[in-house]
N, C-alpha and C positions, 0 to 999 in steps of 0.2 A: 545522535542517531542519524544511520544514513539509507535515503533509499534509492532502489536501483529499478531503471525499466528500461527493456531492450526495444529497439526502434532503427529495424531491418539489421547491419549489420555491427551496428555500434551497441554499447551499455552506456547509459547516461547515468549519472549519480548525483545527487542532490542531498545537503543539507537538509532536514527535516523543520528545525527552527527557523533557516533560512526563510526555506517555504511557506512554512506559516504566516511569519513577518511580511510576508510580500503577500501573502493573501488576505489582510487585515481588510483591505478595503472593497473585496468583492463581494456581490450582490448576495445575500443567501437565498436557496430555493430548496425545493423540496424534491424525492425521485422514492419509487418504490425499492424495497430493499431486496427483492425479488430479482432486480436488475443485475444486482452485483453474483457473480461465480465463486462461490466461496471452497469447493472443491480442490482445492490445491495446498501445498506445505508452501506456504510463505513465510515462517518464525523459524524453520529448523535446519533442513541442511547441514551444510559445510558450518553455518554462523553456531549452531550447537546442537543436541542431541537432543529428541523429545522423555527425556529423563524426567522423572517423576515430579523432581525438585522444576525444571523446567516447562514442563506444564502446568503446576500448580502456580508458577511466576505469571502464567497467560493466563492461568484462571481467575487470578487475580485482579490484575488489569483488566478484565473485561467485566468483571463484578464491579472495579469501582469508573469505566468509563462513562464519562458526561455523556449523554447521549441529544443533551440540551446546543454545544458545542458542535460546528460544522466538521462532519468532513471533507476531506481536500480533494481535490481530481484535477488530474492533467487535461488538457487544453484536449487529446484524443479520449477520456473518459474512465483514464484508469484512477486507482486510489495511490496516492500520496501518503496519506496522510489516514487514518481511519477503519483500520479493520477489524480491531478490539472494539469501537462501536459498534461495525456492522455485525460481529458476532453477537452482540447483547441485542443485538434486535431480534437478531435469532432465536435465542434462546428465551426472550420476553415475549416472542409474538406481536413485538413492534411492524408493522408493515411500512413504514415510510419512515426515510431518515433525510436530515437538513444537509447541505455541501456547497459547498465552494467551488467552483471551478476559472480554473485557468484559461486565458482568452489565446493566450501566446505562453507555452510555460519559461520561465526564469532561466538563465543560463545554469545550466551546471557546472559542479566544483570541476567535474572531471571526467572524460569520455574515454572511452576503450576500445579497442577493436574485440567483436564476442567472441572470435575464433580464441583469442588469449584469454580471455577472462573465463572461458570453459572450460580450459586446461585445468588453470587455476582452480576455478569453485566450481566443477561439475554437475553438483546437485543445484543452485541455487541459477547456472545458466538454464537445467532444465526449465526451473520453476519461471525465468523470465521467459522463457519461449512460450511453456502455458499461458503468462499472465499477457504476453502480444497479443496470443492468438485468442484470447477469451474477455481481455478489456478488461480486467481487473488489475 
């Protein structure tokens, strides 16, 4: 699984196990879940259609996310790694969740210029300009 954040005129891409793996040895701390913007399509898009069978695949994953297990943030504060958690906060009335963040983030697999990459996946450049402009 791959995730992507724009960061002014580029798309960065990163391995998600990658990131993990390189996160093993950071501090855990604690941040309200209030924090995070959850207003946005980040599972649909271009990557697939919010289909019945495909929301019921998120419903799922967020019923069985650890919520014991950190999530990840970029070195600027976005999520990597975690939004199947932060949904189960939501929906549990969890007010504070555990994270990991990045001091310097990890090279990525792969860079892009966003003018191309919005050609290409349209909705999902939308969804990165949200996620710049709102830290998630």
């Amino acid at each position: 699984m791959a995730v992507a954040r724009k960061f002014g005129d580029k798309v960065y891409m990163w391995q998600v196990p990658d990131l993990l793996a390189r996160a093993t040895d950071l501090p855990v701390h604690e941040t309200s879940v209030d924090r995070f913007n959850l207003d946005v399509d980040a599972w649909f898009g271009e990557a697939g259609k919010p289909t019945i069978k495909h929301v019921l695949h998120h419903m799922r994953v967020i019923r069985d996310a650890n919520l014991g297990e950190p999530i990840l943030l970029s070195s600027e504060g976005h999520v990597f790694d975690g939004l199947h958690r932060l949904a189960k906060c939501v929906l549990e009335g969890v007010a504070a969740i555990k994270y990991r963040q990045f001091e310097t983030n990890p090279e990525p697999f792969e860079v892009v210029d966003f003018e191309e990459f919005s050609r290409q996946k349209p909705l999902i450049a939308e969804t990165l300009v949200w996620m710049e402009r709102n830290q998630l």
